[in-house]
ROROVO-517862 format. One record per residue: residue number from 1; residue in one letter; x, y, z of N, C-alpha, C, O in turn. Coordinates in pm, 1 decimal, m for minus. Each point is the difference from the previous one (the first is absolute). Layout:
<atoms>
{NUM, A, {X, Y, Z}, {X, Y, Z}, {X, Y, Z}, {X, Y, Z}}
...
</atoms>
This chain:
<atoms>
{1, X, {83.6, m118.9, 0.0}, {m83.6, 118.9, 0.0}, {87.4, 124.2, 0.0}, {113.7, 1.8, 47.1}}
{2, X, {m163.7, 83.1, m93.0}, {60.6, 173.3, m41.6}, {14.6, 30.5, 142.3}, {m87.0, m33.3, 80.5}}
{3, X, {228.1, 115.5, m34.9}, {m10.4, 77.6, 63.4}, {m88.9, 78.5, 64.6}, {m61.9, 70.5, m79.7}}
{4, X, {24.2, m51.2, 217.4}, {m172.4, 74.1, m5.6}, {48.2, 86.7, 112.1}, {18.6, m52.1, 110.0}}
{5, X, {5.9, 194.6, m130.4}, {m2.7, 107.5, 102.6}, {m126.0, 69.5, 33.0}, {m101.9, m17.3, m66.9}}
{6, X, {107.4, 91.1, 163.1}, {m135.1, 7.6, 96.1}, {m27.5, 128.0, m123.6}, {m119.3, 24.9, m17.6}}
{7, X, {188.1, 31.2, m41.1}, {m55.5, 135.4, m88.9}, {m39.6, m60.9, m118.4}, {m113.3, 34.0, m33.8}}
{8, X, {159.1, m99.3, m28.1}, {m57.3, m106.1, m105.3}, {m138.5, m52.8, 38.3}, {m98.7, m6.5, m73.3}}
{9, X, {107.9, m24.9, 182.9}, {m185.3, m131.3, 27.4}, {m102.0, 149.1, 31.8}, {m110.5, 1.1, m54.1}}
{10, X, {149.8, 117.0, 138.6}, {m49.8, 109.7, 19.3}, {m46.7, 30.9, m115.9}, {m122.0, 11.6, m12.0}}
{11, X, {218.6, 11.2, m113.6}, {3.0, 72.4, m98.8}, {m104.2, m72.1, m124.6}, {m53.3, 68.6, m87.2}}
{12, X, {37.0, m215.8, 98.0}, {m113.7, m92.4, m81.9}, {144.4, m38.4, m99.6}, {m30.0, m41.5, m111.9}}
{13, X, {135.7, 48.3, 132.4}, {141.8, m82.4, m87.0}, {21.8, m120.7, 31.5}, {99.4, m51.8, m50.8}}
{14, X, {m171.6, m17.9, 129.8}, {30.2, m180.4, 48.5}, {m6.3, m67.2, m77.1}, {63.7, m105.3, m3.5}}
{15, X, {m151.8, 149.1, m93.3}, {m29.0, m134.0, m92.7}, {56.6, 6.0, m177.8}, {94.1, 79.3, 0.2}}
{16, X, {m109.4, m115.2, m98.2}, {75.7, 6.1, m146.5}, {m78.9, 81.6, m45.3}, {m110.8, 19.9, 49.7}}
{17, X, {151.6, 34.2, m141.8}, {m62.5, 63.5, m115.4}, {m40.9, m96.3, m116.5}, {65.9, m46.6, m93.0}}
{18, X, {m220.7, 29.9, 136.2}, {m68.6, m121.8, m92.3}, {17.4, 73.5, m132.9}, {42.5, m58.8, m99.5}}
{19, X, {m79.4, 201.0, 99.1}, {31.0, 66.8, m154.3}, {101.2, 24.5, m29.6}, {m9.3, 81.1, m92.2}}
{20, X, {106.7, m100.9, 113.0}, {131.5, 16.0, m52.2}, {8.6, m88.8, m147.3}, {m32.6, m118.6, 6.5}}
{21, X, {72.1, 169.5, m127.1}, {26.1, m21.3, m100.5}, {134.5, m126.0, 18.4}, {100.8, 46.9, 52.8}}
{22, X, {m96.4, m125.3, m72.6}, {144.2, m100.8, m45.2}, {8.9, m13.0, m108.1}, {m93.4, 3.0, m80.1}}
{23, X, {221.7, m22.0, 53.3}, {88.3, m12.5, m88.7}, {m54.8, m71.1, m132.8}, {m27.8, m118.7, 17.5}}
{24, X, {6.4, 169.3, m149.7}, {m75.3, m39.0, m105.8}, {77.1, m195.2, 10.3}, {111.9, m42.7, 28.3}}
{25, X, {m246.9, m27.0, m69.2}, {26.7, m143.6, m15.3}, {m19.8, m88.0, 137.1}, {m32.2, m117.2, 19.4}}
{26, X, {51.4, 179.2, 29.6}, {16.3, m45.1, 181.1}, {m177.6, m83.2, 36.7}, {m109.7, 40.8, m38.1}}
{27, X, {135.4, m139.9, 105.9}, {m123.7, m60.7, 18.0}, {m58.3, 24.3, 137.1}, {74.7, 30.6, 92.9}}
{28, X, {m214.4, m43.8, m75.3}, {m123.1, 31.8, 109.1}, {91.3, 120.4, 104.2}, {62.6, m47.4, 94.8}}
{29, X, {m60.1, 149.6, m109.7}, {25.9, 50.4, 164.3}, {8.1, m73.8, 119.4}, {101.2, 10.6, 69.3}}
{30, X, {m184.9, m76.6, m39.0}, {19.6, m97.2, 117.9}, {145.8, m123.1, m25.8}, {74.3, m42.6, 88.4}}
{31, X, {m70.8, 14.0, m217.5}, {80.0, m107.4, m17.8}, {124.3, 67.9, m9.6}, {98.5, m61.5, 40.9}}
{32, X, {m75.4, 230.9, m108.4}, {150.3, 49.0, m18.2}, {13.8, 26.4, 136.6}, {98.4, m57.2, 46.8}}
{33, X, {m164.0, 125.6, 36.6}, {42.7, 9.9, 105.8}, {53.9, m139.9, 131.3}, {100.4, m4.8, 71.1}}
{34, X, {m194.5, m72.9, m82.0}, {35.7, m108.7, 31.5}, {135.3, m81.4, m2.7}, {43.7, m49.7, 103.8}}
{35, X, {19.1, 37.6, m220.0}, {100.9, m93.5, m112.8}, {103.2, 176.1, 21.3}, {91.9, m26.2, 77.6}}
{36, X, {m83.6, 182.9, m121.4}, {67.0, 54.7, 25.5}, {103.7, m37.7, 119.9}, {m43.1, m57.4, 99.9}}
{37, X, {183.7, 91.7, m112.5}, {111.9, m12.7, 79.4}, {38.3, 139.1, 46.8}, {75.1, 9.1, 97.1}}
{38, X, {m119.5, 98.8, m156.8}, {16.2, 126.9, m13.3}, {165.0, 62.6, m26.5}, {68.8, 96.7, 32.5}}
{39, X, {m62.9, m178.6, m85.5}, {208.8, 4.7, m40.1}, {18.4, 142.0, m88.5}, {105.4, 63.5, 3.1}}
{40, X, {m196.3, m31.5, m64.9}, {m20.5, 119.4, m79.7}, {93.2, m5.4, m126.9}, {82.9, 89.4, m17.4}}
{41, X, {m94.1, m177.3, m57.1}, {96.3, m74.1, m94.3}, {m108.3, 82.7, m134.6}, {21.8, 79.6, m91.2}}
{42, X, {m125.2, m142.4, 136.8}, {m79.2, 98.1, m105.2}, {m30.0, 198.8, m20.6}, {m28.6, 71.1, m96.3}}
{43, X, {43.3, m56.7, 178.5}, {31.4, 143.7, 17.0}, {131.0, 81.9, m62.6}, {0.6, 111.5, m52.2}}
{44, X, {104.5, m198.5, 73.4}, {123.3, 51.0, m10.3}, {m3.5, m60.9, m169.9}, {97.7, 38.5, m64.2}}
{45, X, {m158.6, m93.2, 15.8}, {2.7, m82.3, m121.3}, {m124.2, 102.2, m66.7}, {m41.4, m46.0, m106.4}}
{46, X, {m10.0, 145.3, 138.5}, {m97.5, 96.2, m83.7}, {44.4, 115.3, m76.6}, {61.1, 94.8, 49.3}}
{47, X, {m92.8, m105.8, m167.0}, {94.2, 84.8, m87.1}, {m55.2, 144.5, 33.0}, {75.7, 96.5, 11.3}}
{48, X, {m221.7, m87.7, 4.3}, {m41.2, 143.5, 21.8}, {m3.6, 62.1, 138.1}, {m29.9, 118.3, 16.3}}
{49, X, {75.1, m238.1, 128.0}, {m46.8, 71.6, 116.5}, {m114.7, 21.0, 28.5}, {m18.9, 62.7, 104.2}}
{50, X, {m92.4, m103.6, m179.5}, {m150.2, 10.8, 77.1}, {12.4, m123.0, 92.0}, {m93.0, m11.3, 79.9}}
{51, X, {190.4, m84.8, m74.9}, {m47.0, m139.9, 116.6}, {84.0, 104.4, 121.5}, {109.9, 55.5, 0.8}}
{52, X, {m228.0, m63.3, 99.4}, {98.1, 48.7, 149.5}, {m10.9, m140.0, 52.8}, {m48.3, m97.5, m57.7}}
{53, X, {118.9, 106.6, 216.7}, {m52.3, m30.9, 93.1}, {m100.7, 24.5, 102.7}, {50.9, 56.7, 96.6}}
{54, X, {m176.0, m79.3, m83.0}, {m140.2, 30.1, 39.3}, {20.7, m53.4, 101.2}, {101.7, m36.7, 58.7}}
{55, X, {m231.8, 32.8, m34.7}, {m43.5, m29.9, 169.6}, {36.9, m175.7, 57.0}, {m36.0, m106.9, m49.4}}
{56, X, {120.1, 135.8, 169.9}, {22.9, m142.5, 16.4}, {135.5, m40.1, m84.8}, {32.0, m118.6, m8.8}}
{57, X, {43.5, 218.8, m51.2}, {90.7, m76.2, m115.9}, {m5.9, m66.4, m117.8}, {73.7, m53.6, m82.7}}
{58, X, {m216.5, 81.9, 110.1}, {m47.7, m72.0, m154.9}, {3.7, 39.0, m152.1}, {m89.4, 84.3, m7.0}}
{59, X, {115.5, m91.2, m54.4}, {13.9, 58.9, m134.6}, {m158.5, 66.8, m35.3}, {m117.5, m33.8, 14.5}}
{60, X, {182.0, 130.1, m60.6}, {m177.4, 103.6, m79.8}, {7.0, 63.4, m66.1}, {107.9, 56.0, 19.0}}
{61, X, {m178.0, 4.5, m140.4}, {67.0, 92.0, m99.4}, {m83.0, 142.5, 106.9}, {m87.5, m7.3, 86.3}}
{62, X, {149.5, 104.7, m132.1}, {14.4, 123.7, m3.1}, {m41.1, 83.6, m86.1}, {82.6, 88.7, m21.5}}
{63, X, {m177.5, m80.9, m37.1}, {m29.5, 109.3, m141.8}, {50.4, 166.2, m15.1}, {35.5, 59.7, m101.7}}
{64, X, {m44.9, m18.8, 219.4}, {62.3, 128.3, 40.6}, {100.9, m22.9, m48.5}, {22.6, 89.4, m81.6}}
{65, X, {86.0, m188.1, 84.5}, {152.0, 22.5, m26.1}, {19.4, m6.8, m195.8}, {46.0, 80.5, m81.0}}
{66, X, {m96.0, m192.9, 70.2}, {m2.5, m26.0, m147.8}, {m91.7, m82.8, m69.6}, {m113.9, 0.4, 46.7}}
{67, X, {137.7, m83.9, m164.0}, {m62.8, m65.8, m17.6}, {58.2, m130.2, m29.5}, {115.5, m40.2, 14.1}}
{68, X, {m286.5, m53.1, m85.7}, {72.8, m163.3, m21.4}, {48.5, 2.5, m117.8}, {m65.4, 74.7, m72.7}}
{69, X, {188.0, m144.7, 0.8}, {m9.6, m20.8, m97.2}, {m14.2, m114.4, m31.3}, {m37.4, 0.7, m117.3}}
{70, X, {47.6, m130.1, 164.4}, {m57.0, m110.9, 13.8}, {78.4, m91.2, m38.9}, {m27.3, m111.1, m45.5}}
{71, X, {198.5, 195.0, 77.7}, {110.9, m57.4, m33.0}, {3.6, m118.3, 42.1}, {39.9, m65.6, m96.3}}
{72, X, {m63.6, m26.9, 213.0}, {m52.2, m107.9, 57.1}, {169.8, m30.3, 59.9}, {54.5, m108.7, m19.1}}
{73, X, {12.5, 221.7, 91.1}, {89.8, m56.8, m16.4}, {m19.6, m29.8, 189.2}, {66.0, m89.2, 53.4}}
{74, X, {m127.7, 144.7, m1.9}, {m81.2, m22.3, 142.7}, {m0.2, m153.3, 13.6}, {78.4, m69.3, 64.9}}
{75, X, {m184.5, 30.7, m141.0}, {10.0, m154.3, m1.9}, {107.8, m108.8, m35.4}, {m22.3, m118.1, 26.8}}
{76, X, {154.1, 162.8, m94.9}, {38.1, m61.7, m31.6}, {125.2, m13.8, 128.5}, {65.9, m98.1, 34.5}}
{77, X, {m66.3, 207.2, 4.7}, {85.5, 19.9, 145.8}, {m36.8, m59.6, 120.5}, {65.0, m2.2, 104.5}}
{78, X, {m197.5, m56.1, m132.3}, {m52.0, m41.7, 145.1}, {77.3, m198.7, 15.4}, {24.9, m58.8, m105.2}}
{79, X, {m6.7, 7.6, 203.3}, {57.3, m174.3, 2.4}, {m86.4, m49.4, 1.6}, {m20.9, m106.0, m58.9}}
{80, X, {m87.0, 189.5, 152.5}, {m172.0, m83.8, 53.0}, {m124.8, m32.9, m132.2}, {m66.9, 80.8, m64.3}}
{81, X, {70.5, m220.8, 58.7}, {m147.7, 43.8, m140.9}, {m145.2, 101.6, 30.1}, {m113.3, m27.1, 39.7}}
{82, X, {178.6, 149.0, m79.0}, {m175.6, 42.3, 99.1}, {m30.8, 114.1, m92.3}, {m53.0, 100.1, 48.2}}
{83, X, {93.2, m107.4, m232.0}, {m1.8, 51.6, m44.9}, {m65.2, m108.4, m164.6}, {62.2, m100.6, m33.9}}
{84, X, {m171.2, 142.1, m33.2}, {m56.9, m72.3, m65.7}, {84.2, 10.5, m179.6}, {30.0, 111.3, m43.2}}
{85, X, {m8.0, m212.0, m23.3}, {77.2, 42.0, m98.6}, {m46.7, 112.7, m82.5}, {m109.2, 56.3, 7.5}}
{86, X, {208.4, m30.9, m88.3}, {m39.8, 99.7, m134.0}, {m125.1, 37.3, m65.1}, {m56.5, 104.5, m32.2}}
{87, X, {29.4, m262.8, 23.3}, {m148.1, m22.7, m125.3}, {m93.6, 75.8, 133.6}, {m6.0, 120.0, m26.8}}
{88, X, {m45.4, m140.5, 119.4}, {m103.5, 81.5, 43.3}, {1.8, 125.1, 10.7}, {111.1, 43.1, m30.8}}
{89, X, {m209.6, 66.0, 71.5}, {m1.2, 112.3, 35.9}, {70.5, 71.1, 103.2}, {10.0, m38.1, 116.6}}
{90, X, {43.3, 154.2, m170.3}, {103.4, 14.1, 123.8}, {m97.2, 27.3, 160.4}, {29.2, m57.9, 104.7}}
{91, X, {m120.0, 135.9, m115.9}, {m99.4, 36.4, 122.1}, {m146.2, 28.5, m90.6}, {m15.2, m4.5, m122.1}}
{92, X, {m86.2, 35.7, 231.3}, {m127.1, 35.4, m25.8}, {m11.7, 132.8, 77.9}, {m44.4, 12.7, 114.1}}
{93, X, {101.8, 104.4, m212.7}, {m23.4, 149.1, 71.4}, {m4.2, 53.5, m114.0}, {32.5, m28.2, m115.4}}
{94, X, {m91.2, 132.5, 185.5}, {m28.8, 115.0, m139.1}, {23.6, 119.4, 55.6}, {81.1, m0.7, 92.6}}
{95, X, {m148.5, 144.9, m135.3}, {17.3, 111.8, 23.6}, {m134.6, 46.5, 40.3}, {m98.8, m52.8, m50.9}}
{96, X, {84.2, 170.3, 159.2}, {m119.0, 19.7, 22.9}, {24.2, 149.7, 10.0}, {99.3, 56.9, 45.1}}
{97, X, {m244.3, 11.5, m112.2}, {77.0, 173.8, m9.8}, {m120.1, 65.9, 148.0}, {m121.9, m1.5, m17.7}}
{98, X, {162.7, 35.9, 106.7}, {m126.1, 63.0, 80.3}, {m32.2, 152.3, 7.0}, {80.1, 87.2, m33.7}}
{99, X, {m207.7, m63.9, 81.5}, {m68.5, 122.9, m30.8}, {76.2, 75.3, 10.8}, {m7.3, 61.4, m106.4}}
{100, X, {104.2, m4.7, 180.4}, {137.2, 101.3, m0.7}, {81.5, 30.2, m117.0}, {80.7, 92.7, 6.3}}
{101, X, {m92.4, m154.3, m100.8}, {57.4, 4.0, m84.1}, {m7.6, 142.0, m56.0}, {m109.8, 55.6, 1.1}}
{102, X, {213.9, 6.5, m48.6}, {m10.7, 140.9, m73.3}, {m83.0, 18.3, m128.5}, {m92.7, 80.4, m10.1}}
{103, X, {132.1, m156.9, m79.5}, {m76.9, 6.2, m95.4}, {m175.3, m13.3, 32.7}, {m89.9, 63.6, m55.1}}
{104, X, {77.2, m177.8, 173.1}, {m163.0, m9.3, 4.4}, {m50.5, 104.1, 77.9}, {m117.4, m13.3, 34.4}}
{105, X, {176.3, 113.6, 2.3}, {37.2, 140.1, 107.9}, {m40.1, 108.0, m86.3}, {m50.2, 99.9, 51.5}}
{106, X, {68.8, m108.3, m199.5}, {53.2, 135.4, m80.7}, {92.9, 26.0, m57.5}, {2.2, 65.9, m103.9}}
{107, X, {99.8, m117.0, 165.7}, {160.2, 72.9, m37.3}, {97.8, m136.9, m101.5}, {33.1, m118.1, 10.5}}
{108, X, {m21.7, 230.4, m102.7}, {102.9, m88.3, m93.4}, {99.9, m84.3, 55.3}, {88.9, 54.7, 65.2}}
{109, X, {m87.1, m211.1, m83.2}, {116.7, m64.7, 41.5}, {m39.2, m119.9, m57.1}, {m112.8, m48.3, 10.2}}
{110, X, {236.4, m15.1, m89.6}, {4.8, m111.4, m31.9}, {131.6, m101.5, 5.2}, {41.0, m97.2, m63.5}}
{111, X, {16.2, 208.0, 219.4}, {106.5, m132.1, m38.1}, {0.1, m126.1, 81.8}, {110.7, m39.5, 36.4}}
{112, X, {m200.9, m20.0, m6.7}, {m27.2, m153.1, m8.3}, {m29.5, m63.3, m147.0}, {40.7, m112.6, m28.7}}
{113, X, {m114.8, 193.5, m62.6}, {19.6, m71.6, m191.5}, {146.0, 18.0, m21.7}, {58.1, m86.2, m65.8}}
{114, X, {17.7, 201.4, 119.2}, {132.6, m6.8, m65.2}, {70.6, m91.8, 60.3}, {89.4, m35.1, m77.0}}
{115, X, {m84.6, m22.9, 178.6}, {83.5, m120.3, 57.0}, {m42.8, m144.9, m28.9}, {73.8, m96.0, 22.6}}
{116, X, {m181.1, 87.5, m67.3}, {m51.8, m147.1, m41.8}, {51.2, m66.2, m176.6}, {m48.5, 38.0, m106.5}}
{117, X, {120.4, m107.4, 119.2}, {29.6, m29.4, m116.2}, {m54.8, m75.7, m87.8}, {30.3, m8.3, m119.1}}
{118, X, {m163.8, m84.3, 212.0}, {m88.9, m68.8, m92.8}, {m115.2, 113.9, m36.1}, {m100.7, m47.0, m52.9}}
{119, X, {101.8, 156.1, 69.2}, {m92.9, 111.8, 28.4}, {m127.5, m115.7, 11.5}, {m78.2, m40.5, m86.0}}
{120, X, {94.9, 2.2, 247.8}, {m153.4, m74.2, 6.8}, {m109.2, 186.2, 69.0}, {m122.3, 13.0, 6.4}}
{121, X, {217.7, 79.7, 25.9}, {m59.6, 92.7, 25.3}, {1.7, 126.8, m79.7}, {106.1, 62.0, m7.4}}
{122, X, {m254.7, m0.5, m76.3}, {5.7, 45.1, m68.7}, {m94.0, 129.9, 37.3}, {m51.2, m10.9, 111.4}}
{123, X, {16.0, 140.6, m187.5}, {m57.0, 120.3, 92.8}, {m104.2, m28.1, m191.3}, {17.1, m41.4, m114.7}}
{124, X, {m123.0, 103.7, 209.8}, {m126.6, 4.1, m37.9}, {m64.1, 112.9, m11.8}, {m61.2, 39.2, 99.3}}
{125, X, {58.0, 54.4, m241.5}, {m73.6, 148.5, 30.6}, {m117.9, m41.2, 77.6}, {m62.1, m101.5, 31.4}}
{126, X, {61.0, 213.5, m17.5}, {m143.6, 31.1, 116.1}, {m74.6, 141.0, m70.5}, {82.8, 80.4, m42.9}}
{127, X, {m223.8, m41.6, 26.1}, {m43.7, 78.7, m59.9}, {27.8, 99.3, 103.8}, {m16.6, m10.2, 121.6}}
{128, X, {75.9, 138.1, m211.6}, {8.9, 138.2, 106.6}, {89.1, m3.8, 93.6}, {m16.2, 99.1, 71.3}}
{129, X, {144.5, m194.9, m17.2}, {75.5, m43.4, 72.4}, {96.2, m100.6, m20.3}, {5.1, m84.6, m89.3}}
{130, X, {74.5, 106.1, 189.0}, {121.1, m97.3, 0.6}, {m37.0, m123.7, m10.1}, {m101.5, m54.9, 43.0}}
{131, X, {233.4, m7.2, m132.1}, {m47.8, m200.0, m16.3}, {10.3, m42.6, 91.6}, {67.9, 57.3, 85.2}}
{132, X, {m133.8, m185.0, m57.3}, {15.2, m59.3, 116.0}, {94.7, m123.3, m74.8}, {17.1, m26.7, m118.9}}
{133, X, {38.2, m38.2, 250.5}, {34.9, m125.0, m3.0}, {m68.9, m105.7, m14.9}, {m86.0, m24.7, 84.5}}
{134, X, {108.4, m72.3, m205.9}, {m90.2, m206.9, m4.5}, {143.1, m55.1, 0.1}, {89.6, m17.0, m82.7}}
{135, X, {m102.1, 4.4, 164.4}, {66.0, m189.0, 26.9}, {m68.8, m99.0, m63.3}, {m118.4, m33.6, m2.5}}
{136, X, {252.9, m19.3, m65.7}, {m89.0, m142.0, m111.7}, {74.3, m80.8, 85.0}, {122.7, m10.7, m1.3}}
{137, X, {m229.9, m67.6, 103.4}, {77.9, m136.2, 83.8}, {46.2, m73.1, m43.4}, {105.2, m43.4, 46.9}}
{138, X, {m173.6, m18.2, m183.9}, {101.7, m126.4, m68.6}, {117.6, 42.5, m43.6}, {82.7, m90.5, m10.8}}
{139, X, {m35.5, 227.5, m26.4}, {91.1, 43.4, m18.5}, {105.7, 8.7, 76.6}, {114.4, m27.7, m36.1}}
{140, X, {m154.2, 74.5, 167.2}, {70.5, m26.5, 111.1}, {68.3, m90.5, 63.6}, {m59.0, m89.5, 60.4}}
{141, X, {209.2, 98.2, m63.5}, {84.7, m84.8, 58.4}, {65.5, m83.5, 151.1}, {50.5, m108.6, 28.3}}
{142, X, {m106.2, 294.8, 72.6}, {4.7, 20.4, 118.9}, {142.4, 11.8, 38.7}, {42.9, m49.6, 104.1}}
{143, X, {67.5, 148.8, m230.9}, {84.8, m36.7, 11.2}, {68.5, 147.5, 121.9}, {110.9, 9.8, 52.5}}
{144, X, {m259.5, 104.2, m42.1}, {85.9, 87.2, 91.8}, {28.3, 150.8, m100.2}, {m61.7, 105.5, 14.8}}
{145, X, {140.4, m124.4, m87.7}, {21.1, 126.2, m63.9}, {m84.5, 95.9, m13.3}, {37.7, 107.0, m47.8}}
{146, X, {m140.7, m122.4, 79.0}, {m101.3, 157.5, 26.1}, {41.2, 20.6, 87.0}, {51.8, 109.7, m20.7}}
{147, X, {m21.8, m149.3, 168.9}, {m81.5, 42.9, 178.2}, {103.0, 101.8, m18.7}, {m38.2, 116.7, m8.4}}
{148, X, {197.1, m149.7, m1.6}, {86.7, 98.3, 34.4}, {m32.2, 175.3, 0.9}, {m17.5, 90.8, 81.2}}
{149, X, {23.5, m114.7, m236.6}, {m50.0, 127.7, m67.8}, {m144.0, 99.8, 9.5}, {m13.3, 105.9, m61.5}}
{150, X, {m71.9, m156.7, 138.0}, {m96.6, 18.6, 46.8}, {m0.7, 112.3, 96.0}, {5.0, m29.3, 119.4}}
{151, X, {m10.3, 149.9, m153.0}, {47.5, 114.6, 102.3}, {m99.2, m10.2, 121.9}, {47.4, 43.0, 105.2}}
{152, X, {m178.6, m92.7, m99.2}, {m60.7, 1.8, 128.0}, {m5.2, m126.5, 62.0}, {m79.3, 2.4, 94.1}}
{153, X, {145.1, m136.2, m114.0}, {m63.8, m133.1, 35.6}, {m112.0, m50.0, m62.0}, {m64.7, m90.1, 53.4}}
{154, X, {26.2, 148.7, m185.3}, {m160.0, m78.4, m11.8}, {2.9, m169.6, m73.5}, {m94.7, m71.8, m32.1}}
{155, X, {236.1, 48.7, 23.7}, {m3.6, m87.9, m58.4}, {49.9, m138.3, 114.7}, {89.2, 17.7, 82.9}}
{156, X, {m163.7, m151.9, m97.0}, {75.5, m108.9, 104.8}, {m43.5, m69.4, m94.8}, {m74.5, 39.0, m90.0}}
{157, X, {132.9, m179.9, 110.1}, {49.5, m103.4, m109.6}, {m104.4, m113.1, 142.4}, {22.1, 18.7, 119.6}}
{158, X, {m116.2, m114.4, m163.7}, {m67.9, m44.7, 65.1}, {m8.4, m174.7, m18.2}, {71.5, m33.0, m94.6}}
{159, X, {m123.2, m57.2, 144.2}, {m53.3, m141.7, m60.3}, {m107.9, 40.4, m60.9}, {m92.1, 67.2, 46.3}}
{160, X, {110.5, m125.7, m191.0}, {m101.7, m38.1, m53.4}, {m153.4, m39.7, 10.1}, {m8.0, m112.3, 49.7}}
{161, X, {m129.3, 171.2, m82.8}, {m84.9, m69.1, 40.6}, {m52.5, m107.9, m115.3}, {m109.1, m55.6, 11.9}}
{162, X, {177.7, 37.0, m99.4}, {35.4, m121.2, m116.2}, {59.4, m116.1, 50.5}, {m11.4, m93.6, m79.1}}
{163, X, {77.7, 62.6, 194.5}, {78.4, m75.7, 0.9}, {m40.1, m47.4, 161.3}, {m52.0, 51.0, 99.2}}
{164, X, {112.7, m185.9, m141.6}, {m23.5, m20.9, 204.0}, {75.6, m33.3, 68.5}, {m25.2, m8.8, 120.2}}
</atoms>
């Protein structure tokens, strides 16, 4: 069991971060965490720096820092099998834009379309006003490259409600 200080159990930090994003390919949350050694082999093996060390030592991406590129080189660094091969999907996340958003505000901004390279996110005139943002989910990779750039936070990278 994790370390548990009295400001941590005070603070509601005792327990994992069930939402914490892992490492593209990585199997059940319960099972990476489980089978994890927390050696951080995969972290130090991430070409972009979005893998930190999260809560507990556990590996988690970071979208604030960067993004995925789905180099897979995470998985290939890990000894433990707790990472699913190639042929499947790397994760089930996408992008989610919320009401804060500038553009859905009024104000010109699109650089979440300028950071997406599958442009699964695209701006939409609007009669008499600024475009808004559509997210095309199938388009969506969940690879991150919007949140950074996102001058207010409106953007988080989520599970899928496609997938289970």
């Amino acid at each position: 069991m994790a370390e548990l200080s009295r400001r941590r159990l005070l603070s509601g930090q005792w327990h994992h971060h069930a939402d914490a994003i892992r490492p593209p390919w990585s199997r059940a949350a319960s099972l990476f965490v489980a089978g994890c050694t927390r050696c951080q082999a995969c972290i130090e093996a991430c070409e972009t720096g979005v893998l930190i060390k999260g809560s507990g030592g556990f590996p988690e991406i970071d979208f604030q820092r960067a993004e995925c590129t789905f180099c897979r080189q995470c998985a290939e660094a890990c000894e433990v099998p707790l990472f699913y091969p190639p042929q499947h999907l790397p994760w089930q996340q996408v992008a989610t834009i919320a009401a804060h958003c500038l553009a859905l505000r009024g104000v010109e901004c699109r650089s979440c379309q300028d950071n997406c390279e599958v442009q699964a996110i695209r701006f939409v005139p609007q009669p008499g006003g600024i475009a808004h943002p559509r997210l095309d989910v199938q388009a969506c990779t969940g690879c991150g490259a919007c949140v950074a750039g996102c001058p207010v936070t409106a953007i988080a990278i989520i599970r899928s409600e496609n997938n289970e």
